[in-house]
Each structure stands twice: as structure tokens, then as C-alpha cells.
Steps between C-alpha positions, in 0.01 A plus 500: 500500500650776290463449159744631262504485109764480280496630156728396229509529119857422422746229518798726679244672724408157637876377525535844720183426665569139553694540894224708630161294400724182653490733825130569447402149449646317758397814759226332673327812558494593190269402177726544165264587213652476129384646182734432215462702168672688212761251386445215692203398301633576191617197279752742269656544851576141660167494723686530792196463714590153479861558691262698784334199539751241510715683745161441747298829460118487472387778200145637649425704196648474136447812306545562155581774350728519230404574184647341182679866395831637639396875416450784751076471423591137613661565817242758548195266409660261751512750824109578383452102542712427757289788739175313452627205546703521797201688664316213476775279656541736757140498617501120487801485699495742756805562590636705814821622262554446126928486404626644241836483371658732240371731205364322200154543344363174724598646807312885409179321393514301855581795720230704307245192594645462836504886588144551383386222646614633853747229548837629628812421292849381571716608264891394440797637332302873496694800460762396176591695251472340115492814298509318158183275588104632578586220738597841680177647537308141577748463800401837655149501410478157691715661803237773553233221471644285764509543846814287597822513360824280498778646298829367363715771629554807749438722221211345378370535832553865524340528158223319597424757799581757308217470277263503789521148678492483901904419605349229741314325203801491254756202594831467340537094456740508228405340142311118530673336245892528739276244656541231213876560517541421843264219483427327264738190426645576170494251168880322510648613085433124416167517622401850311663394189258210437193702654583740207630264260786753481903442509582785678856634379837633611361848539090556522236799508142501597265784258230634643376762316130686481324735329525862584155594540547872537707509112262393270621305221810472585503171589643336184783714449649522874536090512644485163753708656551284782491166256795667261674499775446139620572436132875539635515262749465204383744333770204527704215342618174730505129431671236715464206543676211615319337816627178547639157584378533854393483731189734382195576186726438329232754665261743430734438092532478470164829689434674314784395134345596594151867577656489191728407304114825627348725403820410175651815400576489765798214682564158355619186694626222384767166632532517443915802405666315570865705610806675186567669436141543919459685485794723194462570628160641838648757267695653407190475792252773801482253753463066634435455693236130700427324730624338269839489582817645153599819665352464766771335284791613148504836475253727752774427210749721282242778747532425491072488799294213631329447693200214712534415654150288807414199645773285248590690460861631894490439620855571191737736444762755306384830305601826579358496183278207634287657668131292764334443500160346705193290244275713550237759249350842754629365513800401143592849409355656733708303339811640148396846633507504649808340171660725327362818694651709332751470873703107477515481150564736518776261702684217241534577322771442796706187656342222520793155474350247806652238234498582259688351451873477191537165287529216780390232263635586538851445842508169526204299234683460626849409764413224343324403305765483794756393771335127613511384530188172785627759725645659494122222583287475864546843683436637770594780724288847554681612839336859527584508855408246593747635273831869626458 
């Protein structure tokens, strides 16, 4: 039976995740193997493991590695950990593939364990650009480490084989999470209102926004920006979603609460919202505002706009409803006005999101399931130069 193991540290990577280790575990030829980590475990963070298991996933391995700091020696400290201890897992487990989804810290300790432990890696949404983040150099670092690739986009894919990558190993599947949005069944507004305890209001905006690892310090000032704006709009009912465990994240959530303490009557933040509430919010909001890549993925599907401030996301693909924004206060109010215009927002209902493909699953696990895993340990490097 082919075993396969899934690596997760994060609640949005698992919502992403979530359609493909379905396919995997009810594939009766295949063994799904689960090691949860990063976030999941972490109290501060919702200990989402806990969703993962009621939604009928068995966790093999549980490894922690967080440390109680949100500093760069932190994050650093953590990839250190995270390398001995998913080498250990690894050996225990022995899998045929390890997957890996993405470009946080988690995901470069596993692929280091993974890679050195001979194991080959599957590796999605490889090949994105995300200038402002060192998420950038984690999510090429892992694509050289991997030996199977399933991109987001046609570009991506080219990208991917342009740094090396055999063309017949590199599969455009388009991003996991247009999965969700085509099936999951979505919260009713009654429903989501009392999951949240929140009235939503005439007009409503989902925050999302994270540090920007690459721009140290900066953290403070660049959502105080955002937040004088939101200052303005008091009409309006705002949910944040704390960020995740990175450097100053915890400037950020302490920042966001104070705000949400001096408007209760219309803003409200949540630790974990998970895929299904995220999503059935973004039926009934007007816009996402941050710096997310659910902004860029997930909210075109909505025919919403987003507001995508400052560099985190600089590089992607994106669909015609996505704003771009300085993180400064002139700029993010000049976003919010052009949102807002009847001009832009009569152009929604025919923005086509570059993402979407349909059901990502379909294509990721068979070739999984038929793949050898030998003939994909020892790679070779395409050099486009050289074969034109």
C-alpha cells in the first residue's frame, strides 16, 4: 500500500489541504500518514489539531516545535527543532512520499528532514512570487528539495521548470483551497452570526493582515495605518483574523484587540475561523482587506474585491478584483475609495479568478498513487537554455 504523509503546521494550510487528504484517505490503496505541528499545537493559536481530528483524520505524529518567542532567533530555533524532530517521525513512519504544502518555516524544516532522509517530496503551490516575505526563499528552497510539483497556475508552472524541475514532474492543478468554494456547503448569515456571536451589518469587511517578515520592525506602524483608516468606517462591520505564528505576530494581535476594545459595537476578532466559517463569511462581506493570500486565492471566487496592502503578496498572479496598495494611510484610503466606486464594482461580476480549476484533488492524488517513488529520488536538472 503506498503510504503517503501529510505535513501540516497551520490552520489555512490544512483548510487548503483538507480536499486532498479526504482523497487520500478513502483511496483504498493508499495509507494517509499525518503529522500536525507549528500552530496546531499551540494553545495561543486555537489548537486546531482538535478540528483535524473531529473532521475524522487520525494524527500519526504530533510535533512540537514552537517556541514561546515571535523573533527571527525564534523562527530560526524552531526550523533547528523541527529538522530533528521530523527526522525522527520520518524514520518511524516510512513513508513512500512526504506532502508539503506552501512556504512557511514548518514546511522548510520538513522538506530539509524529508530530503535528507531520502524520502521524495510533493510539493504544492511552488513557483509564487511573495517578494515582501522570506516566505519567498522557503518556497523555492523547498521546490528544489522536492521532486514533485503541483502549481497554482501556468506561470507558476513555467517557473517551476525554469528553475530546473523535469516538465513531466511539474503539474498545473490550480490552487487547493477553489476546492472549499465549490464544495463545501456554506454557513446560512443566521447560522454564522451566532457561530461568531457577531451581527453582521449593512456593509461588512473581513482583515486579514500579517507581518511582513522581510521589513523588520515595521510591523506596528503599517497596521496603524490600516486601523486609521478603519477608524472611518464606522458604518461597518469588521472581523479580523489574527495572523499566524511569525516575527512581530505578536505586535500585531495585540494592536488588533486593543482596536477591537474601543469598537465593540462593530468590529470583533477570532483567533481561527477555519475554512468553513472563512468562507461563509466571504459570502456576506463587501470586501478582504490585508496583506493574505486568501485575498488573492479564494476572495476573486466571491466576485469581492480585495485590498492588498504593501509587499507581502507583491509578485502573484492576480485577478482584476485584487486593489494594490502602499501601507500607508493615503494610500489604503485611496484603495477604499476606489472599491467603493460604482465603476469598479461594476466590474465584479465578470472578474475570472487565475486560480481556479476546479477540484485540485483529482488531479494531486493520482498522481500519488501512480507514481514510483525510486524513479524520483535521483533528479535530474532541465536547463532550458541548453535544450532550446
Amino acid at each position: 500500500m503506498r503510504k503517503v504523509c501529510v505535513i501540516t503546521g497551520t490552520r489555512a494550510e490544512y483548510g487548503l489541504l483538507y480536499w486532498t487528504m479526504k482523497s487520500l484517505q478513502e483511496d483504498p490503496d493508499i495509507e494517509l500518514q499525518l503529522c500536525v505541528t507549528g500552530m496546531h499545537l499551540s494553545s495561543e493559536f486555537g489548537l486546531t489539531y482538535q478540528v483535524i481530528e473531529q473532521e475524522g483524520f487520525r494524527i500519526d505524529k504530533k510535533i512540537e516545535i514552537l517556541l514561546s518567542s515571535d523573533t527571527s532567533v525564534g523562527m530560526t530555533k524552531a526550523v533547528g527543532l523541527g529538522i530533528i524532530s521530523f527526522s525522527e517521525a520520518l524514520a518511524e513512519l516510512q513513508p513512500d512520499i512526504v506532502l508539503l504544502l506552501g512556504d512557511r518555516f514548518e514546511v522548510l524544516a520538513a522538506a530539509t528532514a524529508a530530503a535528507l532522509s531520502a524520502i521524495p517530496i510533493a510539493h504544492c503551490h511552488g513557483g509564487e512570487l511573495t517578494e515582501g516575505a522570506i516566505d519567498e526563499s522557503i518556497r523555492h528552497a523547498v521546490t528544489k528539495m522536492s521532486h514533485l510539483h503541483f502549481t497554482s497556475t501556468e506561470e507558476y508552472r513555467r517557473r517551476v521548470i525554469q528553475m530546473g524541475e523535469l516538465p513531466d514532474r511539474v503539474y498545473n492543478v490550480g490552487a487547493l483551497g477553489i476546492e472549499n468554494v465549490h464544495k463545501l456547503p456554506l454557513l446560512s448569515r443566521a447560522t454564522l452570526e451566532k457561530q461568531l456571536n457577531f451581527t453582521l451589518r449593512e456593509k461588512n469587511i473581513v482583515v486579514t493582515y500579517h507581518p511582513v517578515t522581510l521589513e523588520k520592525n515595521a510591523a506596528k506602524e503599517q497596521i496603524s495605518a490600516l486601523l486609521s483608516v478603519l477608524e472611518e468606517v464606522s458604518d461597518t462591520g469588521i472581523i479580523f483574523t489574527l495572523p499566524n505564528a511569525d516575527a512581530e505576530s505578536r505586535v500585531l494581535i495585540e494592536v488588533i484587540k486593543n482596536f477591537v476594545a474601543d469598537h465593540k459595537s462593530n468590529a470583533a476578532y477570532y483567533t481561527s475561523l477555519g475554512q468553513l466559517r472563512y468562507l461563509s463569511l466571504l459570502q456576506y462581506v463587501d470586501a478582504v482587506v490585508g496583506n493574505s493570500s486568501s485575498g488573492i486565492l479564494e476572495a476573486p471566487s466571491f466576485n469581492i474585491p480585495t485590498i492588498n496592502i504593501g509587499n507581502r503578496q507583491r509578485g502573484r498572479a492576480k485577478a482584476e478584483s485584487v486593489v494594490d496598495c502602499e501601507p500607508t494611510y493615503a494610500s489604503i484610503k485611496e484603495a477604499f475609495a476606489k472599491i467603493q466606486s460604482s465603476e469598479f464594482r461594476s466590474t465584479l461580476r465578470q472578474v475570472t479568478n487565475p486560480y481556479d480549476r476546479g477540484a485540485s484533488s483529482g488531479r494531486i492524488v493520482p498522481v500519488l498513487k501512480n507514481v514510483n517513488p525510486d524513479e524520483l529520488i535521483n533528479k535530474q536538472f532541465y536547463d532550458m537554455e541548453l535544450l532550446s
